[in-house]
C-alpha positions in Angstrom: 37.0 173.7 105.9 39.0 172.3 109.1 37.8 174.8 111.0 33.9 174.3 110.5 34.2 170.7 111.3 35.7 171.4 115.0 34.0 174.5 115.9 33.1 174.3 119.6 30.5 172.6 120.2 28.0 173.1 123.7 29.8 171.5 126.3 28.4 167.9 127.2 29.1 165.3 130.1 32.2 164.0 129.1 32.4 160.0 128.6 35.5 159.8 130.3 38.2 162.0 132.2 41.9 161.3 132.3 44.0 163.8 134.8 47.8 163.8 134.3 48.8 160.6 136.3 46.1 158.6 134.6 47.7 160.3 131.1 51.0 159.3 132.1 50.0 154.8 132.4 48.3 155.7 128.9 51.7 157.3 126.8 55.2 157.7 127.4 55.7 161.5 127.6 57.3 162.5 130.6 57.5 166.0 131.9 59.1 168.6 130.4 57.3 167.5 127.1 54.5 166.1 128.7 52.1 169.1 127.1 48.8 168.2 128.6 47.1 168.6 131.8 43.5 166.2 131.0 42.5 164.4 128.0 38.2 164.1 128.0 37.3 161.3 125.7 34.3 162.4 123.9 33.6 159.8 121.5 35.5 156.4 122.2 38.4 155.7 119.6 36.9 159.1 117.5 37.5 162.0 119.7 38.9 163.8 122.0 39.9 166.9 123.9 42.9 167.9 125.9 43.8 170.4 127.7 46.7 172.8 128.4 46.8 175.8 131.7 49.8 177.7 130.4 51.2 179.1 133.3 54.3 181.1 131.9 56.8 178.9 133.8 57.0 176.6 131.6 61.0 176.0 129.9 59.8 177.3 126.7 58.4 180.5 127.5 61.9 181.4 128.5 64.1 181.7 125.1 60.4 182.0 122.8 60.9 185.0 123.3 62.5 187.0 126.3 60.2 190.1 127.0 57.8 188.7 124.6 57.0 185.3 125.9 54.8 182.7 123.3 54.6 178.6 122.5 56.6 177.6 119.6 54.0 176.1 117.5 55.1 173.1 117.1 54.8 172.0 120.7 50.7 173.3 119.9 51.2 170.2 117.2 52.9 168.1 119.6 50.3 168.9 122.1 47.4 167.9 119.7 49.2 164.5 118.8 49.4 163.5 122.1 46.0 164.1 122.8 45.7 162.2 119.6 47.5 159.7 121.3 45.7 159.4 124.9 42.4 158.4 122.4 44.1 156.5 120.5 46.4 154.0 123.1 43.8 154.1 125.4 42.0 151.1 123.8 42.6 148.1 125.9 44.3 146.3 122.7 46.8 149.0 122.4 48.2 149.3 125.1 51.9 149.6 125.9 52.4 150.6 122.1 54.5 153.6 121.0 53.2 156.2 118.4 55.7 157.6 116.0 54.9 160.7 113.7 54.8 159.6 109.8 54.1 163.1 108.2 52.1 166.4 109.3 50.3 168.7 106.7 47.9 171.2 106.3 49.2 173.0 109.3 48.2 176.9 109.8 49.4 179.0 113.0 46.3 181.4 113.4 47.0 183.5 116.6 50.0 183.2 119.3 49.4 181.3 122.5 51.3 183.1 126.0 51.5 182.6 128.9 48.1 182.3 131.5 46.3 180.9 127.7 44.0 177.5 128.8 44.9 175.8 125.1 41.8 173.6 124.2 43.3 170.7 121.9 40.2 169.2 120.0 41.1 166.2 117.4 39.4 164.0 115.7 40.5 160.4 114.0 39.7 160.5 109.7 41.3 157.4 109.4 42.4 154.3 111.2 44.1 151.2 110.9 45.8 149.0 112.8 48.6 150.2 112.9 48.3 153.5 111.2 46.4 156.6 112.5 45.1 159.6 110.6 44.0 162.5 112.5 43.0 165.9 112.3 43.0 168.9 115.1 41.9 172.2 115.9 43.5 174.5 119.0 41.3 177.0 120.2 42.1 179.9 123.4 38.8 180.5 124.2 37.2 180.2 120.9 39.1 181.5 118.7 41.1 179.0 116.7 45.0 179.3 117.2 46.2 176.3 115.1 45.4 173.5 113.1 46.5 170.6 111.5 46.5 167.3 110.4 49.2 164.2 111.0 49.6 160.4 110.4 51.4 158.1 112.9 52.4 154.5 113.2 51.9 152.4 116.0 54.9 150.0 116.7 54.8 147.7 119.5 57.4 148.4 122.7 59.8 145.7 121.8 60.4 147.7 118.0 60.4 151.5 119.8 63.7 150.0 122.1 64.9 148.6 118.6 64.4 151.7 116.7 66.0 153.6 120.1 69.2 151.8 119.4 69.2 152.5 116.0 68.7 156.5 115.8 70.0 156.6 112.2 66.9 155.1 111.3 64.8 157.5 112.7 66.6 160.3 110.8 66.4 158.7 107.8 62.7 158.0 108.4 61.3 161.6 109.7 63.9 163.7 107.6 64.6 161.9 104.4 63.3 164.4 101.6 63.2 162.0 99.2 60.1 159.7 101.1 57.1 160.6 100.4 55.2 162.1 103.5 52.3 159.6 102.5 54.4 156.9 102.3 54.7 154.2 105.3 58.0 153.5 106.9 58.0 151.0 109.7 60.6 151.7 112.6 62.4 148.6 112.0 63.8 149.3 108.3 66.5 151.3 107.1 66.6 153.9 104.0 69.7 155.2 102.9 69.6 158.8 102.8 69.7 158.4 98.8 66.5 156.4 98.3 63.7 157.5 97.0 59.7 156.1 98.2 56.5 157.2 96.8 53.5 158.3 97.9 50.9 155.5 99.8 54.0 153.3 99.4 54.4 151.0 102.5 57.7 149.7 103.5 57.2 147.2 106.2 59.3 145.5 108.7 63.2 144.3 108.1 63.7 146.3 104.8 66.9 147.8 103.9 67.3 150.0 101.0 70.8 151.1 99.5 71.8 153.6 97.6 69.7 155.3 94.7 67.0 153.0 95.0 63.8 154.5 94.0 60.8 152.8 94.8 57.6 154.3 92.8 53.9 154.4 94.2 51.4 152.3 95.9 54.2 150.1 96.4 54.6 146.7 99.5 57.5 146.3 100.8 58.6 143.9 103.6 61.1 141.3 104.6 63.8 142.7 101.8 67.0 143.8 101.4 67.0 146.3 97.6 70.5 147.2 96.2 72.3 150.4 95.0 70.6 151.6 92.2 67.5 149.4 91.7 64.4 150.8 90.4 61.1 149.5 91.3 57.9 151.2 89.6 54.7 151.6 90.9 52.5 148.5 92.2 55.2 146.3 92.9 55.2 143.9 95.9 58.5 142.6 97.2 59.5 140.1 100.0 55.5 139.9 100.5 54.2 136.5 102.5 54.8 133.2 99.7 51.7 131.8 98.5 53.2 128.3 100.1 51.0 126.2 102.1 54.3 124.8 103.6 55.1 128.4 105.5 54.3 128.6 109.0 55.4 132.0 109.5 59.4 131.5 109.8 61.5 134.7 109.2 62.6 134.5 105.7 63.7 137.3 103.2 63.7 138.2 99.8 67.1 140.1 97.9 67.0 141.9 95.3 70.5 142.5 93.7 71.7 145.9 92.1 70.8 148.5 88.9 67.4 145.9 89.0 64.5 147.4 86.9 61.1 145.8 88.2 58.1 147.6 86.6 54.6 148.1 87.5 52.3 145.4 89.3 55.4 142.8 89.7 55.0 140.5 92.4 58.2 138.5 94.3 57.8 136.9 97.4 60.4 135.9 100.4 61.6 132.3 100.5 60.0 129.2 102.8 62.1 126.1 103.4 65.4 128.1 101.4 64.5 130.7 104.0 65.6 133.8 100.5 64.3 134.6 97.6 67.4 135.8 95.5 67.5 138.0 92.2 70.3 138.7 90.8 72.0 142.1 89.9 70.9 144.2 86.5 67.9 142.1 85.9 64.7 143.7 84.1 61.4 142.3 85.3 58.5 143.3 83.0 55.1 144.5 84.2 52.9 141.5 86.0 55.9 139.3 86.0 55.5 136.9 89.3 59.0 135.4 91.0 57.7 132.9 93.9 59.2 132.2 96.9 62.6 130.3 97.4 63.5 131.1 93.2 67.2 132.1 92.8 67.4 134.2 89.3 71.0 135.0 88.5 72.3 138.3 87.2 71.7 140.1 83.9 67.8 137.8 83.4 65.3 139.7 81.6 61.7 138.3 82.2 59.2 140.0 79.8 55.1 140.8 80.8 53.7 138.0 82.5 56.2 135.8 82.8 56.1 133.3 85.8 58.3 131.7 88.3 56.5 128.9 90.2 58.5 128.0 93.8 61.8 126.8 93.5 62.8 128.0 90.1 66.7 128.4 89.1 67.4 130.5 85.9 71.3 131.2 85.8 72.9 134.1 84.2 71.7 135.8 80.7 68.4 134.4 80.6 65.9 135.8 78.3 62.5 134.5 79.2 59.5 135.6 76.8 55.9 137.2 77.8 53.3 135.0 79.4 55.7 132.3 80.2 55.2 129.9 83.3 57.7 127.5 84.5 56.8 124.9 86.8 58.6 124.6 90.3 61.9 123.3 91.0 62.7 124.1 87.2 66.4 125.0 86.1 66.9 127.2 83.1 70.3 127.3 81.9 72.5 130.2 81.0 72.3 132.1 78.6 68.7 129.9 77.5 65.7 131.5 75.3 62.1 130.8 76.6 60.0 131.7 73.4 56.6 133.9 74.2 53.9 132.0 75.8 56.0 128.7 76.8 54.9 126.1 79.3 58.0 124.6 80.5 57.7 121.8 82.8 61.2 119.8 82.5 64.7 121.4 82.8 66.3 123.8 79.5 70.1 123.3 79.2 72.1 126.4 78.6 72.2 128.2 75.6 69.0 126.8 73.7 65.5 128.1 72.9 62.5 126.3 73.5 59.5 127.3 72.6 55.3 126.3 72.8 53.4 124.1 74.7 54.9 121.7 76.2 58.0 123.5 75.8 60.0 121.7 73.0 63.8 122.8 72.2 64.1 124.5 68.7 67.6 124.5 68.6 70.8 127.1 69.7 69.8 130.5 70.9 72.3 132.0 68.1 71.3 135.5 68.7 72.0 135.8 72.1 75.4 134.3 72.1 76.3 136.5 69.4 75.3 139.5 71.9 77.2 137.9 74.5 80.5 138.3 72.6 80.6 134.2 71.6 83.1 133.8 68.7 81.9 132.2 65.5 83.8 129.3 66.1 82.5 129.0 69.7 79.0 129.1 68.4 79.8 126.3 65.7 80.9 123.8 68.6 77.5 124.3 70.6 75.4 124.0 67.3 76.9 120.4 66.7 77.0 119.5 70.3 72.7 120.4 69.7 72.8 118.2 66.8 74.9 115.4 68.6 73.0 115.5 71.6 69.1 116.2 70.4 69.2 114.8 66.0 71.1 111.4 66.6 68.2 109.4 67.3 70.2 108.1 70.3 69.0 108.1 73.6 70.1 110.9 75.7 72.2 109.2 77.8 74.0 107.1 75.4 74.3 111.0 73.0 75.7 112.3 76.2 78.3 109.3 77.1 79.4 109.4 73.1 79.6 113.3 73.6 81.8 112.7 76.5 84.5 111.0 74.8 85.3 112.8 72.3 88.7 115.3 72.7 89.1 119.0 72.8 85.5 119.7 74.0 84.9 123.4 74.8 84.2 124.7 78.3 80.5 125.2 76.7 79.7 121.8 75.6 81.3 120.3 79.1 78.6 122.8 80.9 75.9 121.9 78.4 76.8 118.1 79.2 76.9 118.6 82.9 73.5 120.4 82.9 72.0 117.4 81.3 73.4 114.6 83.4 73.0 117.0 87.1 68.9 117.5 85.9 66.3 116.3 87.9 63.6 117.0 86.4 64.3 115.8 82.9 65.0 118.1 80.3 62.9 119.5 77.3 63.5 117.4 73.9 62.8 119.1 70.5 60.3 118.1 68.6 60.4 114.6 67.1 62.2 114.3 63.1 61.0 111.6 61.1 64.7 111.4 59.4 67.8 110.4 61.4 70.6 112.6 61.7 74.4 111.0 61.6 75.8 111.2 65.2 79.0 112.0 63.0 77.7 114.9 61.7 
């Protein structure tokens, strides 16, 4: 038990002594709240003990209770964090940071503390980070145990405690949102809508903003993002995480994520570099180990199946269907409303509204099934299947398919797309695989 492991022990020279004005240069607290008289560092940067003379004039003792004077308990907590604090903050690295409370549990009020008490505050770090603190606490009165408990805090520097001072809303939404998980990691800079939902040993990290309904699962990195209404990311997910880009040099950059996203377990998508964003689209589903790399703009309504992968710089417009274990090289463009067969390693452009499939990714003709699900008439699908033939069964050569294409009258706003794709591409675009027979340009 708690109890056991901070019994009192025979008193021994203290390594060091901190009276109140030497507390004061280590942590903020000022008085009224400032609830301890000397801080005796026991073990450097592993324990500690303050210490509290009650003398009965103290503010609280007047309304807890009148006639029956006695601490609230939870200044005995706050009294043991900032002891917690003192050990902490004292390290020369750390000083002039700021210590915010991030949850408190396994807290038990034994006996009452009153007026004339000395309240012995004995803590003890479990665990510690750098910028996250875990630490248990006994009080005793005498030696019997009063209270104990144990808290986690996070350690932001000055310049983010004025930020988050400006920004009170954020504080609410941080300490008294009961939808985060009290293992879960806010930093002070983000912002939670009072809606979301964050899972335990999730960390959300610095610039994050999270709108309304999002649920974020477990085990969960977060940083540099801004999450829309409605989005749901599973467990094991990293978003806006640093870009695996030897061009970055550490500029701010960001990654969006657009709304009613799904984005299951173990997905990574990092924030942009030279684009400065990362952008996904709205009601996109990301399969489980899908990657998105940094500066990829992935329109709205894209479903990316297990595994697939998005090297730097990838575009994939609306209605995209991309199939499991895909990669596509950087600076690729993947047309709307394209179909990337299972296991396809595409390397040049994919016009709109085909399927390519294999390795190298070769075209295998019109994505028929997803037009039809897309509401495309008969009629409209007819056009794009001879434009296909015209443009990829002539035996011409692309460009003189495309100028021929071109000429012709009444072409549909499809085939004009199709036709601009193809002449815009940088990178080349796939080609199907080659015929031995020649196909009629006529048709």
């Amino acid at each position: 038990m708690l109890i056991n492991n901070l019994e009192p022990v025979p008193p021994k020279t203290p390594k060091l002594t901190l009276e109140k004005e030497e507390i004061k240069k280590v942590i903020p607290h000022r008085e009224p709240f400032l609830l301890i008289d000397k801080v005796e560092i026991t073990e450097e940067e592993k324990s500690a003990v303050g210490y509290k003379y009650l003398t009965g004039e103290e503010d609280f003792f007047k309304g807890h209770f009148p006639n029956n004077p006695i601490m609230p308990g939870v200044l005995v907590v706050e009294a043991m964090a900032q002891t917690a604090c003192v050990l902490y903050l004292f390290r020369p690295d750390l000083r002039g940071k700021f210590a915010y409370f991030m949850s408190i549990d396994k807290t038990k009020f034994r006996k009452p503390v009153l007026p004339g008490n000395l309240l012995e505050l004995r803590v003890e770090v479990v665990k510690a980070k750098e910028r996250v603190g875990k630490v248990r606490g006994v009080a005793y009165v005498n030696t019997d145990v009063v209270a104990e408990s144990e808290f986690m805090f996070i350690l932001v520097d000055n310049k983010d405690a004025r930020k988050t001072s400006q920004q009170p809303e954020v504080n609410v939404a941080v300490q008294t949102q009961v939808n985060i998980h009290p293992f879960a990691i806010i930093h002070p800079t983000s912002k939670i809508h009072p809606t979301a939902k964050i899972g335990p040993y999730t960390v959300i990290g610095e610039n994050v903003v999270l709108e309304e309904n999002v649920q974020i699962g477990a085990h969960c990195h977060i940083e540099h993002a801004i999450i829309k209404k409605n989005t749901k990311v599973f467990d094991s997910v990293c978003i806006g995480t640093l870009p695996q880009d030897i061009k970055y040099k550490g500029e701010q950059t960001q990654a969006i994520i657009g709304e009613n996203c799904v984005i299951r377990e173990f997905v990574t998508i990092h924030r942009g570099t030279t684009t400065k964003l990362t952008l996904i689209g709205d009601n996109c589903y990301i399969m489980a180990y899908s990657h998105i790399a940094h500066d990829c703009r992935v329109g709205n309504n894209v479903v990316i199946t297990n595994g697939g992968t998005l090297a730097g710089h990838t575009v994939v417009e609306d209605n995209v269907t991309i199939g499991g274990l895909v990669a596509v090289h950087q600076y690729v463009r993947i047309g709307e409303l394209a179909m990337l067969g299972g296991g396809a390693m595409v390397s040049k452009d994919v016009p709109p509204f085909l399927m390519v499939v294999g390795d190298r990714a070769e075209l295998r003709g019109v994505n028929v099934i997803g037009l039809r699900r897309k509401g495309f008439s008969r009629e409209k699908i007819k056009e794009i299947k001879l434009a296909y033939k015209k443009l990829f069964r002539s035996k011409l050569p692309l460009s003189e398919a495309v100028a021929r294409l071109e000429q012709e009258k009444n072409l549909s706003d499809e085939v004009k797309y199709m036709l601009e794709f193809i002449k815009t591409s940088k990178r080349g675009i796939c080609r199907p695989v080659r015929l031995k027979y020649r196909v009629n340009f006529s048709g």
